[in-house]
N, C-alpha and C positions, 0 to 999 in steps of 0.2 A: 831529346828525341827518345821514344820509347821505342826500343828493340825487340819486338815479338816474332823475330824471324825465327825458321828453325835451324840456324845456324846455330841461334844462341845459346839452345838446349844439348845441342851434340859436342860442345865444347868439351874439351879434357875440363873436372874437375877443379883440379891445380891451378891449369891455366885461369880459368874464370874465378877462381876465388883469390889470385895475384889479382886478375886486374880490378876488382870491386874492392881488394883493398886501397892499390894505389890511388882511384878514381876519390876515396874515403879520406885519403892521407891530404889531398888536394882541396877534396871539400866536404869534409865530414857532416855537413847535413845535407848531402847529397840523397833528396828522398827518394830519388831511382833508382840508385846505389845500395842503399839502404835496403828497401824491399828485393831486389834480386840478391842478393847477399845473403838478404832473411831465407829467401825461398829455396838457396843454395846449399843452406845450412840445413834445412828442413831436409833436401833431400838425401843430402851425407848422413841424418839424426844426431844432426848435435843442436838439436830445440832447445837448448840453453841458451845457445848463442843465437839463434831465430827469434827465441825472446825478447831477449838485451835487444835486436833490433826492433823489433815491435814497441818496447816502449820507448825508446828512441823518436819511432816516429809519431806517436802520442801525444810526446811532448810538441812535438814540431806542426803536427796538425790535431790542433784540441779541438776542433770544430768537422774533424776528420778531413782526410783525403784519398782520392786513387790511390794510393801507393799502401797510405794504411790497407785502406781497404781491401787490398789486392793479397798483401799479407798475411793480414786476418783470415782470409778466405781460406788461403794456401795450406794456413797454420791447420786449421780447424776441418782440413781434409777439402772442401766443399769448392774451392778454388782451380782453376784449371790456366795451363794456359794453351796458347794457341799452338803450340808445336806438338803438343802430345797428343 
């Protein structure tokens, strides 16, 4: 289930990057996990590691997906989501 509430943008930082790890540790090609992690990373600026996920999900969707997609978007400014 994709969480586009706006619960999910006003979270403590910290908080939301434990729990997108643990969700990760459980199932590391978790592509929901994955892109909100990325986008989490983007918005702390540490696009190094927004990266590392992006090609992450590259690999997992070569024929693309939501999720990349949604990433890409985010990465490259042009992305939004629904709480903001």
């Amino acid at each position: 289930i994709r969480d586009r509430s706006p619960s999910r943008g006003l979270g403590d930082v910290y908080k939301r990057q434990e729990l997108y790890e643990k969700a990760l540790i459980l199932e590391p090609n978790n592509k929901i996990a994955l892109e909100y992690q990325g986008e989490l990373f983007v918005e702390i600026n540490k696009m190094d590691k927004a990266m590392k996920n992006l090609l992450k999900l590259e690999k997992l969707c070569p024929n693309s997906c939501e999720e990349l997609e949604m990433l890409k978007n985010y990465i490259d400014g042009i992305g939004s989501k629904s709480w903001q």
